[in-house]
BAKOL-185122 format. One record per residue: x, y, z of N, C-alpha, C, CB in turn; residue in one letter; residue number from 1. Coordinates in steps of 0.1 Angstrom, whole numbers. Atoms other than C-alpha are relative to their C-alpha. Glycine has a CB too. Layout:
REC    nu    nv    nw   cau   cav   caw    cu    cv    cw   cbu   cbv   cbw residuo num
REC     X     Y     Z     X     Y     Z     X     Y     Z     X     Y     Z       A NUM
...
***
This chain:
REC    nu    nv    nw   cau   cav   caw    cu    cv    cw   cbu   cbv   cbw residuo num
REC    -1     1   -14   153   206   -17    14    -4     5   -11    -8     6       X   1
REC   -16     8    -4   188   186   -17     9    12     2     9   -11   -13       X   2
REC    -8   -11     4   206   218   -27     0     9    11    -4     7   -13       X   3
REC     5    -6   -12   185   239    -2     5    -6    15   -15     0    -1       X   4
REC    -6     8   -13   200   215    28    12    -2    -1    -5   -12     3       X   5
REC   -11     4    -3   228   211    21    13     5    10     2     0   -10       X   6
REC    -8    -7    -6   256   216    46   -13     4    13     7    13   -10       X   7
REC     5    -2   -11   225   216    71    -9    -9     7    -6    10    -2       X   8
REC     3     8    -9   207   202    97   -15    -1     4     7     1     9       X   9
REC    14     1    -6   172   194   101    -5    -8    13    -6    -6    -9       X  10
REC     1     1   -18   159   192   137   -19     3    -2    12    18    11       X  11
REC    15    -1     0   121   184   139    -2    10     9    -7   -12     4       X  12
REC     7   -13   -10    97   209   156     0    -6    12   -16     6    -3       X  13
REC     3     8   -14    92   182   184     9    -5     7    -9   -10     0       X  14
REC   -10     0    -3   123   176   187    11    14     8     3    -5   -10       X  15
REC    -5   -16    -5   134   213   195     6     4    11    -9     9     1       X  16
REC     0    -2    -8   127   217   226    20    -5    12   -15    -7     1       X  17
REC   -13     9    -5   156   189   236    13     2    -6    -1   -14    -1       X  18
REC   -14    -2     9   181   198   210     3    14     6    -1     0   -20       X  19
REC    -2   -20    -4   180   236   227     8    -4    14   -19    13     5       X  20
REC    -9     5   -11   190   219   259    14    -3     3    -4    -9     1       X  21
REC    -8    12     0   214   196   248    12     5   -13   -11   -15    -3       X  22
REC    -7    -5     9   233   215   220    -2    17    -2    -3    -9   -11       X  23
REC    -2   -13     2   249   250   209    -3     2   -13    13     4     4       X  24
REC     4     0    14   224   256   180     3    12    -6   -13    -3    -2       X  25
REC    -2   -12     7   239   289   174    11    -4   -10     4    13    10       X  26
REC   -13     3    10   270   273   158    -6   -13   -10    17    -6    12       X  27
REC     6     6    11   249   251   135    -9     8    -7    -6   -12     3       X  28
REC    11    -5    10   230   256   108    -6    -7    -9     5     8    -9       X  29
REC     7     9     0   200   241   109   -14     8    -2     3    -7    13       X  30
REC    15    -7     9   164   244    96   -10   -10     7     0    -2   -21       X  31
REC     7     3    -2   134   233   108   -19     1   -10     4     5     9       X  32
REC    15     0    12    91   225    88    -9     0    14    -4   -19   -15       X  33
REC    10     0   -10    61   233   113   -11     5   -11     3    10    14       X  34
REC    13    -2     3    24   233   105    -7     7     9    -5   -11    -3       X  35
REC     4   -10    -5     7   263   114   -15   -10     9    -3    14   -12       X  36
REC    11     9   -10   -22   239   141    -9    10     5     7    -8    14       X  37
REC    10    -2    -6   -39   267   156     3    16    -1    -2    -8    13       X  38
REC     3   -17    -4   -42   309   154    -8     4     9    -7     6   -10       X  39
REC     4    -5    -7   -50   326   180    -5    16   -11     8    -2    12       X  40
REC     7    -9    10   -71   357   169    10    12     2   -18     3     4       X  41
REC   -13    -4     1   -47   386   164    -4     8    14     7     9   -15       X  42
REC     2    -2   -16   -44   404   197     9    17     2     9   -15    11       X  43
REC    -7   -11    -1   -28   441   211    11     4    12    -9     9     0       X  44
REC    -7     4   -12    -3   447   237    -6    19     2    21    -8    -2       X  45
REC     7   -10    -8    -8   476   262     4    16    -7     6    -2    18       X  46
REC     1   -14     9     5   507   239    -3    -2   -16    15     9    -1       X  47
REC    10    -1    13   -16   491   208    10    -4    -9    -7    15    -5       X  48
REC   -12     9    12    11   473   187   -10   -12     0    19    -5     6       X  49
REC     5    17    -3    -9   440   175     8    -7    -3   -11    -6    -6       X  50
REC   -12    10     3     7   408   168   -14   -16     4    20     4    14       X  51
REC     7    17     1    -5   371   164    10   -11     5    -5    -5   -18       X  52
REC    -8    15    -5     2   338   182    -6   -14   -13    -8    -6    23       X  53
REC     4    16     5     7   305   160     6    -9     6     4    -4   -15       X  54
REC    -5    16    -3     9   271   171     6   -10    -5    -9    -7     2       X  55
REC    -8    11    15    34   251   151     0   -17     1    20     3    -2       X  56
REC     1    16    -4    36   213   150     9    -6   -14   -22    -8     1       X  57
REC    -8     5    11    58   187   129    -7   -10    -4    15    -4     3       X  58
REC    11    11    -1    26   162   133    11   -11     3   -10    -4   -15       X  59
REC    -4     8    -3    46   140   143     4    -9    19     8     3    -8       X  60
REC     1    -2   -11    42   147   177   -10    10    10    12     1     1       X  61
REC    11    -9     5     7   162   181     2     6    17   -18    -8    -7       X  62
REC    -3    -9   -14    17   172   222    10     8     0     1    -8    13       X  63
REC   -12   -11     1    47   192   211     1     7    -9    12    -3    -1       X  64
REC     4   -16    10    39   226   196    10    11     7   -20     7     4       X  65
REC    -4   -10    -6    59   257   194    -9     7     3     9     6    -5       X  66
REC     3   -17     0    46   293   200     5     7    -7     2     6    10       X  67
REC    -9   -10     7    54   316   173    -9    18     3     1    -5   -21       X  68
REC     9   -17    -2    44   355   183     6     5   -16     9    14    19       X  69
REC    -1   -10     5    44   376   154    -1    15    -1    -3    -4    -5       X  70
REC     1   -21    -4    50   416   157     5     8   -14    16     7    15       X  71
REC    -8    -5     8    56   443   136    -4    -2   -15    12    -4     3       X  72
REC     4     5    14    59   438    96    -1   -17    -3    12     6    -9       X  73
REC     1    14    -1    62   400   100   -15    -1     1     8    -7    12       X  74
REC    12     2    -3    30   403   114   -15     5   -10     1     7    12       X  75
REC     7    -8    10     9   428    93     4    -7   -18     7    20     4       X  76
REC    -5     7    12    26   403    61    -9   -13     0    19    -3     0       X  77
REC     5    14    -2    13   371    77   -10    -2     4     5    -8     6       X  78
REC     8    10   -12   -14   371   103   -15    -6    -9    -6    14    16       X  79
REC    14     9     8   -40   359    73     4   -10    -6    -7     7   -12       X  80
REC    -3    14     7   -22   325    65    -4    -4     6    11    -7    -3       X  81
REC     9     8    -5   -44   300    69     4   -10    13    -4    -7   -12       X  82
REC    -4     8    -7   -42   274    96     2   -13   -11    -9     0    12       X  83
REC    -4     7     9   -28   243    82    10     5   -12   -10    -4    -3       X  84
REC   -13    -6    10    -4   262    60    17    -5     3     0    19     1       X  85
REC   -10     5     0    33   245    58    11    14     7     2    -6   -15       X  86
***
């Protein structure tokens, strides 16, 4: 994991929100860990593409969750990982 970071910056999930504010995270390179908290059931948009919402969390801050939409091959790869999955 030392090797894998190195030269980078870890920025909690619940932290996110304020570091997007407050800094130009396009010129870093930075990584983030979320725990998948909650699936929504997978869903279709109006010309039939589906895609799935996860809820992410760093537990460390159980009222600050992203939103991850998944579309596409992302989607059709993942939308059966469990909740609770890293």
């Amino acid at each position: 994991m030392d090797r894998k970071m190195a030269n980078r910056k870890l920025i909690r999930l619940s932290q996110l929100k304020n570091k997007l504010a407050t800094e130009n995270l396009e010129e870093i390179d930075w990584v983030t860990f979320g725990v998948i908290v909650r699936k929504v059931t997978p869903q279709s948009t109006n010309n039939g593409r589906t895609f799935s919402i996860w809820r992410l969390n760093d537990l460390r801050d159980l009222n600050e969750c992203v939103s991850l939409f998944l579309f596409g091959e992302v989607h059709k790869e993942h939308w059966k990982t469990d909740q609770g999955t890293v």
